[in-house]
C-alpha positions as CSV (number, residue, x, y, z in Angstrom):
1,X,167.7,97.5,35.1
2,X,168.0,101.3,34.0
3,X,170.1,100.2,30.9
4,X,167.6,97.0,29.6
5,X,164.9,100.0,29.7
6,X,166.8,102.3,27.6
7,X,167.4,99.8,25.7
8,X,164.0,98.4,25.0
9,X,163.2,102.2,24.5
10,X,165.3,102.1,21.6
11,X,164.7,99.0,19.7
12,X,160.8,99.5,19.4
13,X,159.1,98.6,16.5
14,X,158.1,101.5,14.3
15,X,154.4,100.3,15.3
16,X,155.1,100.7,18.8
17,X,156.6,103.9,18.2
18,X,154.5,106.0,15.8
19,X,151.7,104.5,18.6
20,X,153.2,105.5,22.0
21,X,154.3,108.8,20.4
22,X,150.2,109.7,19.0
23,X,148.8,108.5,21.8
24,X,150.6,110.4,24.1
25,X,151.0,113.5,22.0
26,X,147.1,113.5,22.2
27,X,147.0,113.2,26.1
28,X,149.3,116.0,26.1
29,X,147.0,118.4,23.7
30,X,143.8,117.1,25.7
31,X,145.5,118.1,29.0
32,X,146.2,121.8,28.0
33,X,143.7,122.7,25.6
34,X,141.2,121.0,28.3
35,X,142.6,122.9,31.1
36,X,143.2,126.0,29.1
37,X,139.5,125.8,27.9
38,X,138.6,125.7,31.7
39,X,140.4,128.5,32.7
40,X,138.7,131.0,29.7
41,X,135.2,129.5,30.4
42,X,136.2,130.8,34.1
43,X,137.3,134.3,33.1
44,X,134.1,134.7,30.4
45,X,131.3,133.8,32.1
46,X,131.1,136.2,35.5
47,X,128.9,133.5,37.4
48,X,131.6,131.0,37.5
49,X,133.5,133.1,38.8
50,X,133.1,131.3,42.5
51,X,135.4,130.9,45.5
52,X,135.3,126.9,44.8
53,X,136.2,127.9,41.1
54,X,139.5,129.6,42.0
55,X,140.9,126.5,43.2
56,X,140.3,124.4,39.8
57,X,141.8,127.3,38.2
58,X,144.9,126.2,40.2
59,X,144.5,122.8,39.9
60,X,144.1,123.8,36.2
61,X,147.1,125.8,36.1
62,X,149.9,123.4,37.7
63,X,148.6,121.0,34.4
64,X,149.0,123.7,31.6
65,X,152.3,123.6,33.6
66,X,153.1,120.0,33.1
67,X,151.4,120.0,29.9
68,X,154.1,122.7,28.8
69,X,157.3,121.8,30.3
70,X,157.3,118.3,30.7
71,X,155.4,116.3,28.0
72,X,156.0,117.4,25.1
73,X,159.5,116.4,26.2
74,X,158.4,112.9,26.4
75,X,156.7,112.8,23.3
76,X,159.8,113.9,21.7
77,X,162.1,110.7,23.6
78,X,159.3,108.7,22.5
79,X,159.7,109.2,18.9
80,X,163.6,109.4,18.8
81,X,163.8,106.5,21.7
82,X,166.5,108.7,23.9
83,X,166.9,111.8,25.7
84,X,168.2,114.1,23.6
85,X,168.0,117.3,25.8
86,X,171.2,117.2,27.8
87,X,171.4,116.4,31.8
88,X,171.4,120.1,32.9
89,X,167.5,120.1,31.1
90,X,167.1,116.9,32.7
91,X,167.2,118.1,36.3
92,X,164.9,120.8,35.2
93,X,162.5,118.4,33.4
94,X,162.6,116.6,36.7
95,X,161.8,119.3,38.8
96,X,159.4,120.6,37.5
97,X,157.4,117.0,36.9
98,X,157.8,116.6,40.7
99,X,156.9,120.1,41.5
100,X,153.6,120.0,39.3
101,X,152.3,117.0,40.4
102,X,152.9,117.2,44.1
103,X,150.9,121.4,43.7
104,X,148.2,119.5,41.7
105,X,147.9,116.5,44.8
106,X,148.0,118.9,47.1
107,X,145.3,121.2,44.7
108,X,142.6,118.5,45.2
109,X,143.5,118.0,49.0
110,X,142.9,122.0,49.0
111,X,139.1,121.7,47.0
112,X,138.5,118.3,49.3
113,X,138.8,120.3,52.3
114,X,136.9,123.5,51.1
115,X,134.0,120.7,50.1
116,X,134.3,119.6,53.3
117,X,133.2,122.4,54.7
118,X,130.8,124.0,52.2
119,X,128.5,121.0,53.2
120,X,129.3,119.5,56.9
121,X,130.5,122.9,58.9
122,X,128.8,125.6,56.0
123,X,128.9,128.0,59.3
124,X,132.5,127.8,59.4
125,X,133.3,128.2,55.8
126,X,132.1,131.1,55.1
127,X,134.5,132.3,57.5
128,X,137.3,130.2,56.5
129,X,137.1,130.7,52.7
130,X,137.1,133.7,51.5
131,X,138.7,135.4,48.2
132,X,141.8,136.5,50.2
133,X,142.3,133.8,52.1
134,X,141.6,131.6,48.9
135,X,144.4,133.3,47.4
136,X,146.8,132.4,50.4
137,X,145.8,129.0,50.7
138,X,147.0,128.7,46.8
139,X,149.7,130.2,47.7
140,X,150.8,127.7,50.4
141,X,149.9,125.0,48.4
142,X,152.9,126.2,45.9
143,X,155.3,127.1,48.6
144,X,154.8,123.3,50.3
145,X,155.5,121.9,46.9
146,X,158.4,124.0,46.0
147,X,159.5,122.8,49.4
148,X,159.0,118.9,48.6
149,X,160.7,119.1,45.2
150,X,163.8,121.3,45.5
151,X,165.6,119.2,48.5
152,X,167.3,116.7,45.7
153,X,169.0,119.6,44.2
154,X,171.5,119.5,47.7
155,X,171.5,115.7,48.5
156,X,174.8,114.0,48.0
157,X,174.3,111.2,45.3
158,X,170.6,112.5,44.8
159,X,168.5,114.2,42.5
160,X,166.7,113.8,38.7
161,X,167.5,111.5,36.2
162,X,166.3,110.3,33.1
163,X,163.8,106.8,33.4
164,X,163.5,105.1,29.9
165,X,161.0,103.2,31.4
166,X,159.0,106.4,31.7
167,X,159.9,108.2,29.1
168,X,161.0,111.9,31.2
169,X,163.6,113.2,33.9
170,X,162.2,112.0,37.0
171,X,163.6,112.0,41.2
172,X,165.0,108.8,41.6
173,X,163.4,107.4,45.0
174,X,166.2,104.6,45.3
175,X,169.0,107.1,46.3
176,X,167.5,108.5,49.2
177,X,165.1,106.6,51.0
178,X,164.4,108.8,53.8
179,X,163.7,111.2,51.8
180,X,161.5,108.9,49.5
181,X,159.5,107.9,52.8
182,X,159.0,111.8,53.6
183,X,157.9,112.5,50.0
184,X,155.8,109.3,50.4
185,X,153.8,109.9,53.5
186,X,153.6,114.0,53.5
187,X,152.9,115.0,50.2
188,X,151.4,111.8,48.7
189,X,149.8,109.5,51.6
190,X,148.3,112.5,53.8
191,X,146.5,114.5,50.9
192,X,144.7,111.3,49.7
193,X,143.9,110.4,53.1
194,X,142.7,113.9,53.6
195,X,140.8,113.5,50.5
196,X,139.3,110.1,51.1
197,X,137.6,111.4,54.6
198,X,136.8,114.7,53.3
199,X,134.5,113.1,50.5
200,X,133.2,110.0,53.4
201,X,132.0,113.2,55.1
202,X,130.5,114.8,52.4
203,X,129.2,111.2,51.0
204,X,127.7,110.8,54.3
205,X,126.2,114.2,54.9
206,X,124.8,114.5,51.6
207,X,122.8,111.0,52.0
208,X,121.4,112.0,55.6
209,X,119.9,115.2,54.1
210,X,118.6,113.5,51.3
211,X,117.1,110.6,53.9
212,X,115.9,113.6,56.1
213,X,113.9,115.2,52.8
214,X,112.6,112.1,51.8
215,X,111.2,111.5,54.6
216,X,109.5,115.0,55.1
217,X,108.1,114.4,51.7
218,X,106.2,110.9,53.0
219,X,104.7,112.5,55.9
């Protein structure tokens, strides 16, 4: 399978390679100028400034990353239709792709929950959320993903390869699937669940104040 992929990788037409290449070269310069542009709006402008703000910032900040170190890597097997980066880069390339997404998941699980708060228990996140304890919870955020994605660097028969079909260095699931299950359901199943009821919650709250104003308003 691995070695029909590489090898479609390399016999694209020039069409399909001067278009995969653009296209994702333009995703990548939309993803950090985007971010980047987010982050200086943040530090400029003193009102924005917010508790609620510090987490984009972060969710901001682990896609510079991936913008940076991962990417433009891609682009570049794109165009040439190979790794050319060597295996020791690889495993770097790899961890950090795993590391940057599973900080950004767990980013959004981080401004769900703070959401989740501001608007159903608002008495409970002012105590909750606070600067410092923003700062911690970032913190934790990294340290958890750090945790998730440096494991395949002491499994047996484990760890990042290349994936033509993907174009970068990425963990590959199939050697370990306990470990693939873990990933799976901890770091990828729970912070989407979490997200999913957080948002219900606020969906639901929202609408039920909006009912109870309405309502105020016809009487």
């Amino acid at each position: 399978m691995m070695e029909s992929l590489s090898e479609a990788l390399t016999l694209r037409t020039k069409v399909f390679v001067w278009t995969e290449t653009v296209l994702l070269a333009v995703i990548n310069a939309v993803a950090f100028f985007g971010n980047l542009l987010t982050c200086y709006a943040v530090y400029r402008n003193q009102r924005l400034r917010t508790l609620p703000n510090m987490f984009v910032i972060a969710l901001g900040v682990s896609d510079i990353l991936m913008s940076i170190f991962c990417m433009p890597f891609s682009v570049v097997t794109l165009f040439h239709g190979r790794w050319m980066f060597g295996e020791s880069f690889c495993r770097f390339d790899g961890f950090g792709a795993l590391t940057f997404g599973l900080a950004a998941l767990q980013t959004m699980g981080l401004i769900a929950v703070s959401r989740y708060f501001c608007v159903v228990k608002p008495e409970k996140y002012a105590v909750l959320f606070k600067k410092q304890r923003a700062l911690l919870y970032i913190a934790v955020v990294w340290c958890v993903a750090l945790a998730g994605s440096v494991p395949p660097f002491f499994m047996k028969n484990a760890g990042f390869e290349f994936q033509p079909g993907k174009a970068m260095c990425l963990y590959t699931f199939e050697r370990s699937i306990p470990y693939a299950v873990f990933l799976g359901s901890v770091y990828i199943a729970a912070p989407l669940t979490v997200i999913k009821i957080c948002y219900a919650k606020v969906f639901y709250t929202v609408s039920r104040s909006n009912q109870v104003f309405s309502l105020e308003n016809n009487l």
